[in-house]
Every structure is written in structure tokens, then in C-alpha cells.
C-alpha positions as CSV (number, residue, x, y, z in Angstrom):
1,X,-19.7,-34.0,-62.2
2,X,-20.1,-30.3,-61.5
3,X,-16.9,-28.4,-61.5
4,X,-16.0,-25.2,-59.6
5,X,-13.5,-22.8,-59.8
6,X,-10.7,-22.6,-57.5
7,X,-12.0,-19.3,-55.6
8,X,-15.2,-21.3,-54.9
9,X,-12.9,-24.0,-53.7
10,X,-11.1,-22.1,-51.7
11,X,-14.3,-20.8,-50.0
12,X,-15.7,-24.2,-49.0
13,X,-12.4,-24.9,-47.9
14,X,-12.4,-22.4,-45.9
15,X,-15.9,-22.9,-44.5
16,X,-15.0,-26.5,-43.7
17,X,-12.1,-25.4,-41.6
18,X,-14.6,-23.4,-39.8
19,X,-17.2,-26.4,-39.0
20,X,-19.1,-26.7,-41.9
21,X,-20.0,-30.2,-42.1
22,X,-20.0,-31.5,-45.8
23,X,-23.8,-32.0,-45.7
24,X,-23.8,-28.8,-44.9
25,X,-21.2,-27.4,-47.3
26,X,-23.4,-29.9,-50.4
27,X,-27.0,-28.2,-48.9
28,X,-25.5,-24.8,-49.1
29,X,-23.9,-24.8,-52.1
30,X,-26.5,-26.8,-54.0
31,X,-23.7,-29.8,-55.0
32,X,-22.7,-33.0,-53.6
33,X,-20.4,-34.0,-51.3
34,X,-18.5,-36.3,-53.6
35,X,-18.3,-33.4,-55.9
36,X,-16.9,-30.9,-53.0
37,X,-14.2,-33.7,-52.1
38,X,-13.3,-34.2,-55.9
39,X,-12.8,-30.0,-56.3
40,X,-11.4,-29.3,-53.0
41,X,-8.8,-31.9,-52.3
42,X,-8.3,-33.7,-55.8
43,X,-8.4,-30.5,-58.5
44,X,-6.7,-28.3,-56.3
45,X,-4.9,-30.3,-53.7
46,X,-6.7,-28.1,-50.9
47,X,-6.9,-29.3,-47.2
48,X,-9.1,-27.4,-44.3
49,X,-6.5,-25.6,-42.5
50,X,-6.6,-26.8,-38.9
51,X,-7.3,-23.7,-36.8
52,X,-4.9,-22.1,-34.4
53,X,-5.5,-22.9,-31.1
54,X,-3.9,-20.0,-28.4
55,X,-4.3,-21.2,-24.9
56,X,-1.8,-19.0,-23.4
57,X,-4.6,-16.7,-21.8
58,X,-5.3,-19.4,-18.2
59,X,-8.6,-17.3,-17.4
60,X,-9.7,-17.2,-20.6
61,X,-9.3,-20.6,-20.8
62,X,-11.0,-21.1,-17.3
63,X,-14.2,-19.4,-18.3
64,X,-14.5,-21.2,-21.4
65,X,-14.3,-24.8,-19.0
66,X,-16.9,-23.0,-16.3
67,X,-19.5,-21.9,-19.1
68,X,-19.4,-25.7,-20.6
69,X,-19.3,-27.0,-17.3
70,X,-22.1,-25.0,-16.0
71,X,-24.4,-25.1,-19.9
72,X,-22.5,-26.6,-22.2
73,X,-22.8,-30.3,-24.0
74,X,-20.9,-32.6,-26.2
75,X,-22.1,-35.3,-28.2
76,X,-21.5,-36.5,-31.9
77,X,-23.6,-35.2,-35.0
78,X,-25.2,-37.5,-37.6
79,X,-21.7,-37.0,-39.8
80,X,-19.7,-38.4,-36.7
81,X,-18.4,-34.4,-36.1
82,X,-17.4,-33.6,-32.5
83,X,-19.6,-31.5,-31.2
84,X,-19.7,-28.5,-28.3
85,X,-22.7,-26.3,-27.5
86,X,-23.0,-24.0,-25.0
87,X,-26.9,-22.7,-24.1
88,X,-27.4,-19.3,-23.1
89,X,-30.5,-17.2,-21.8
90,X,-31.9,-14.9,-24.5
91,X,-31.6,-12.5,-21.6
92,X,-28.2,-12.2,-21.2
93,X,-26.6,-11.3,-24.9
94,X,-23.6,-9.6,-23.2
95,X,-22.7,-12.8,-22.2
96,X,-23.8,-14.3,-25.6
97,X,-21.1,-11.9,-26.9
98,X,-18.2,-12.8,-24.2
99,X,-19.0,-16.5,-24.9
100,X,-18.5,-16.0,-28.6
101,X,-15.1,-14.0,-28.3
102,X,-13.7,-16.7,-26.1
103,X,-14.1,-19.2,-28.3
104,X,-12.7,-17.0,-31.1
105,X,-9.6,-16.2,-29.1
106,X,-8.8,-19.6,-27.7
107,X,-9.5,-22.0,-31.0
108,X,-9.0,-19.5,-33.5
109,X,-12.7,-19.7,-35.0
110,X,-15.9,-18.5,-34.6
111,X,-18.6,-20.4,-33.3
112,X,-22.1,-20.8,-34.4
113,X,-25.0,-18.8,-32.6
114,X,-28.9,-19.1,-33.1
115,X,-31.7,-18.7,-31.5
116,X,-33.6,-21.8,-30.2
117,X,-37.7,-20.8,-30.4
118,X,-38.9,-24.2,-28.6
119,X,-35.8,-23.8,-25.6
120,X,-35.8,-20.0,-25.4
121,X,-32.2,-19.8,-25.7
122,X,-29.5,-19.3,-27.6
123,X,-27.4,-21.9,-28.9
124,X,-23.3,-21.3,-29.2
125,X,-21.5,-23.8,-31.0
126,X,-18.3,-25.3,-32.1
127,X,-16.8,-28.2,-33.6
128,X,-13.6,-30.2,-33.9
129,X,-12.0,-33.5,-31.8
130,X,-9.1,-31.2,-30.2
131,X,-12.0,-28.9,-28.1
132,X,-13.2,-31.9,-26.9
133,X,-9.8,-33.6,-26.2
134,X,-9.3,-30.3,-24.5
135,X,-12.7,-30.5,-22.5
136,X,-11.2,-33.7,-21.6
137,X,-7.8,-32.9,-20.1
138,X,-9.3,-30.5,-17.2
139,X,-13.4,-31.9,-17.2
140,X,-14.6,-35.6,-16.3
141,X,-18.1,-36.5,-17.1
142,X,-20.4,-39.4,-17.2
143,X,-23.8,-40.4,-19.5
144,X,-25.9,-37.5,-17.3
145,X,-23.2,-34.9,-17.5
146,X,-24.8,-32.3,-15.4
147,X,-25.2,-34.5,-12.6
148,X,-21.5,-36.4,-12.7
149,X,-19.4,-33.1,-14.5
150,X,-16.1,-32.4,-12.4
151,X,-13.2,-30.8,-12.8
152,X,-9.9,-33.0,-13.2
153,X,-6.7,-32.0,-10.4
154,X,-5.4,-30.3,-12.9
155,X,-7.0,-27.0,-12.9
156,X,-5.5,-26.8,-9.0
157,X,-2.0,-25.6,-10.1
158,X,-2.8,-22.2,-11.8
159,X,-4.9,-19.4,-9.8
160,X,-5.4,-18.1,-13.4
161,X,-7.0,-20.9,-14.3
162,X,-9.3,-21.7,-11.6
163,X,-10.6,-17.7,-11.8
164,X,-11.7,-17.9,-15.0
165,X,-13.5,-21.1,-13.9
166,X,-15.4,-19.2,-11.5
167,X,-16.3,-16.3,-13.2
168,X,-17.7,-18.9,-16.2
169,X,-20.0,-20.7,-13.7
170,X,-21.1,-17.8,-12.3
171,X,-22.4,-16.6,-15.5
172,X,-23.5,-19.8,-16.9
173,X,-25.2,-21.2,-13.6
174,X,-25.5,-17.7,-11.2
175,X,-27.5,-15.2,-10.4
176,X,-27.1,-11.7,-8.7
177,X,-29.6,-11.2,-5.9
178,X,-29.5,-6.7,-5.4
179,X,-31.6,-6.5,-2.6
180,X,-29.1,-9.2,-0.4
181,X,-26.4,-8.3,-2.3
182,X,-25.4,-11.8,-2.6
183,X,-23.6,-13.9,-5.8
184,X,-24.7,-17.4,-5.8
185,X,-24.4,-20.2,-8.8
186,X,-24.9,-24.0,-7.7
187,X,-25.6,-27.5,-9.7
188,X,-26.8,-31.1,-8.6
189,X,-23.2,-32.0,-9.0
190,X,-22.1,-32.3,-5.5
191,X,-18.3,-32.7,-6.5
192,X,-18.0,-29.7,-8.9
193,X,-19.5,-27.4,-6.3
194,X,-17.2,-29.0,-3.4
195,X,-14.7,-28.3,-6.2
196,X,-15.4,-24.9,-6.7
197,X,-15.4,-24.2,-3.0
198,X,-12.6,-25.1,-2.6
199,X,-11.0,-22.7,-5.5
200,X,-12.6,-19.7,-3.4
201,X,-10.9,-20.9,-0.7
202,X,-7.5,-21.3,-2.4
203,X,-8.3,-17.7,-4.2
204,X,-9.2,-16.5,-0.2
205,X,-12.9,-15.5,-1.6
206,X,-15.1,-15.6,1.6
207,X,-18.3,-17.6,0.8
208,X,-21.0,-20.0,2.2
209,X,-22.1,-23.4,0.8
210,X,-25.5,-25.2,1.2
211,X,-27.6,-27.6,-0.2
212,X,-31.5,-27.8,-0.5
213,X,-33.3,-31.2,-0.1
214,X,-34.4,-33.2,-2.9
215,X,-38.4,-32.3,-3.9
216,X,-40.3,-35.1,-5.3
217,X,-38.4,-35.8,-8.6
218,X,-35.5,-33.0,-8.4
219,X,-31.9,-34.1,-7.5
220,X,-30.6,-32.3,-4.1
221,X,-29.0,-29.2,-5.3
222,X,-26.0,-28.0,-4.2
223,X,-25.4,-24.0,-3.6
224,X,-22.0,-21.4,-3.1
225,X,-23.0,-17.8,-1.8
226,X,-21.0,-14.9,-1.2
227,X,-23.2,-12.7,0.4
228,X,-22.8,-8.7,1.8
229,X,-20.9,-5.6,0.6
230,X,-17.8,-6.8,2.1
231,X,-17.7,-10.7,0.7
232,X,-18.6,-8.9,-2.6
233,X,-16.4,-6.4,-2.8
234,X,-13.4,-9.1,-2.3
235,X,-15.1,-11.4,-4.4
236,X,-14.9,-8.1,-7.4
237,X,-11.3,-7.7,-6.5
238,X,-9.6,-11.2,-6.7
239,X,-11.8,-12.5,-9.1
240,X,-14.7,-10.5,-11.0
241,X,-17.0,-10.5,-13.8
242,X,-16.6,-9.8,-17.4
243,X,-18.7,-8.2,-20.4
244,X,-21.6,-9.9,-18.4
245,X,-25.1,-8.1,-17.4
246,X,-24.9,-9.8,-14.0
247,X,-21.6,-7.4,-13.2
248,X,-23.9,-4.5,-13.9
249,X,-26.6,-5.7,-11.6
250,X,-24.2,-6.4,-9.2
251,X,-22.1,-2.7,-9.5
252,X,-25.6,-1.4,-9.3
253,X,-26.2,-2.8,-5.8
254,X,-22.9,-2.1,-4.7
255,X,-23.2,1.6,-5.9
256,X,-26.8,1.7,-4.6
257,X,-25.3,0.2,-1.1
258,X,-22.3,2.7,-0.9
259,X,-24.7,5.8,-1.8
260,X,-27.2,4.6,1.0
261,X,-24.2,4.3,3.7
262,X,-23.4,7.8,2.6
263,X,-26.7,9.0,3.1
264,X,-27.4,7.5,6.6
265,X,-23.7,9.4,7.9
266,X,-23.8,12.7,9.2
267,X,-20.7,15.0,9.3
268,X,-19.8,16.0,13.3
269,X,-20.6,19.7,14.3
């Protein structure tokens, strides 16, 4: 059996408490997985620290459960690991870097990030059974997960919380329209919308909801708008974006809106 020395110990140790699965840990470091169990935990007694969750920041929090609820999935890898990933347009790498210093801040670990050629997006990912346990306690979902994902009661008793929810769908699932000045983000699940309408109206963030018809094998799709200088400019107040290309597009309207206004008024004689 190939032995190692305790700083390369440590390191794997320490990459396993970050995610590395221990095929990935034996590919990496060229030995095999019963030889990484025999010098981690039986030479040197180590153990994977578990990482430190802080969930004391509620909006943080929120826009961690809008992102997954708006691009995120779960499932199991080949080892049995528990598995989140979060898919992000190759577009947006502002909110690529938001969605990565969540993560870090809330479960104490970074997450892993590449580049998906075939999807043409990025791919933001983190394991460990107490995210999802977590995903669990404020989400519901069923075997098509876009179509059945919800949000539990729960997230009802703290504003905090139902902000950040908001702003992560938003920049998960929205999109900034400059010429109508108008926010919208919508799904084909008619409950989390519903659900999120209802958070703007607890938040008092005026907004309109729709839904478009189903077109030949398409789901009906179901739409919240906040439309207009005034809507928005509420909607920037209570709530907000952060770190996120789409606040820039939308400051950019507003400023281009508020210059305009300026322009059109004359001073009295």
C-alpha cells in the first residue's frame, strides 16, 4: 500500500471536507481510495471537518433558496454524494460571482464552478446532505422539479427572508426590459409564482401577474411584472438587486428615464 505523509493527509482531508468525492480525491492524487481511507483516518486518525454553516444572514439565505428554486437541481452522484447545482448564463458572471459568495458565506465552503460547452452555461456546485436537508425545510419539490418547486409556509414569517427570495428569482429566472422599464421573472410552476406574489404583496411591492397559454408542447407559464419608473423605484427601495448585471441595466433605464423627464421640463420665466 502506498503511504503518504501526514501534510499530504491533511490536504486530502481537507479537500474532502470541501466535496471532493474519494474517486475524485484517488483520480487526483494518482492512489486509491482504500489507500486514502487507510492514511487519512487510520494512520493519522484524521476526519473531514464538517464545514460551518452561518445562516444568521435571512436574505442571504433567501437568495440562495430563490437562485435553486429558479436554476438549481439536486440529485445523487454515482458515489451516493448529495448533490446541488445551480446553472447560470455565461452572460451574467456578476451574478456567477454573487452566487459563489453566497454559498461561501452561508455553508462555510466554496463551491465548484465550470463552464458547460454543450449547455452554454456555467455550472455552480456544492455538496453535502445538510444543504439539502436545508433545501428541504423551506422548498417542496416533486420528480419534474421545475414544474412542482414551491416554497414551504415557512419562509412567510421573516420579511428578510422572503427578500432575498425575490431578488434570487429575479436573477436566476428575470429579466430587465430598459425600454418598458419593467422587471419580470416567471416559471411553469403556478404555485411558486402565486407564492411569490404574494411576498410582494406582504413586502407592499406593486406588481402585475399573468400567464401566457400553453403552445403546442410548452407548459402554461406563469409571469410577475413590476412595470414603470414608479413600481421600480419602490421595487429598488424595499427590495433590490445585488452584485447582479441586471441592477446595472435597470439603474441605466432609470437614470436614462430621470435624465429624459429633466430634459422635457422647462424652468418658468
Amino acid at each position: 500500500m502506498v503511504v503518504v505523509n501526514k501534510e499530504k493527509a491533511q490536504e486530502i482531508s481537507k479537500l474532502y471536507s470541501e466535496g471532493w468525492s474519494l474517486n475524485k480525491l484517488a483520480e487526483n492524487f494518482s492512489i486509491s481510495k482504500s489507500t486514502i481511507y487507510y492514511n487519512v483516518r487510520k494512520r493519522f486518525g484524521l476526519k473531514h471537518q464538517t464545514s460551518r454553516f452561518n445562516l444568521s444572514n435571512k436574505e442571504l439565505l433567501g437568495e440562495f433558496l430563490g437562485l435553486f428554486a429558479g436554476d438549481g437541481n439536486f440529485e445523487f452522484d454515482a458515489a451516493y454524494h448529495y448533490r446541488v447545482t445551480i446553472f447560470l448564463s455565461p452572460k451574467e458572471r456578476k451574478i456567477l460571482n454573487r452566487t459563489v459568495h453566497i454559498i461561501s458565506q452561508l455553508f462555510g465552503k466554496k463551491p465548484w464552478v465550470w463552464y458547460n460547452k454543450r449547455g452554454n452555461c456555467y455550472y455552480v456546485r456544492v455538496y453535502g446532505k445538510r444543504i439539502f436537508l436545508l433545501l428541504k425545510k423551506f422548498l417542496s419539490w416533486g420528480k419534474n422539479k421545475t414544474l412542482t418547486i414551491s416554497f414551504n409556509d415557512n419562509v412567510f414569517r421573516d420579511r428578510r427572508l422572503m427578500k432575498g427570495i425575490i431578488r434570487g428569482l429575479i436573477n436566476s429566472d428575470g429579466n430587465i426590459y430598459e425600454a418598458r422599464l419593467r422587471i419580470s421573472f416567471g416559471s411553469i410552476s403556478k404555485t411558486m409564482i402565486e407564492q411569490s406574489e404574494s411576498m410582494l404583496t406582504i413586502l407592499s411591492v406593486p406588481h402585475t401577474y399573468s400567464t401566457s397559454a400553453p403552445h403546442q408542447n410548452h407548459k402554461r407559464f406563469y409571469t410577475i411584472a413590476i412595470e414603470g419608473e414608479k413600481k421600480v423605484l419602490e421595487f429598488n427601495s424595499k427590495i433590490g438587486l445585488i452584485d447582479s448585471e441586471k441592477q446595472d441595466i435597470l439603474q441605466s433605464a432609470l437614470n436614462m428615464r430621470q435624465s429624459s423627464s429633466l430634459e422635457g421640463y422647462q424652468l418658468p420665466n
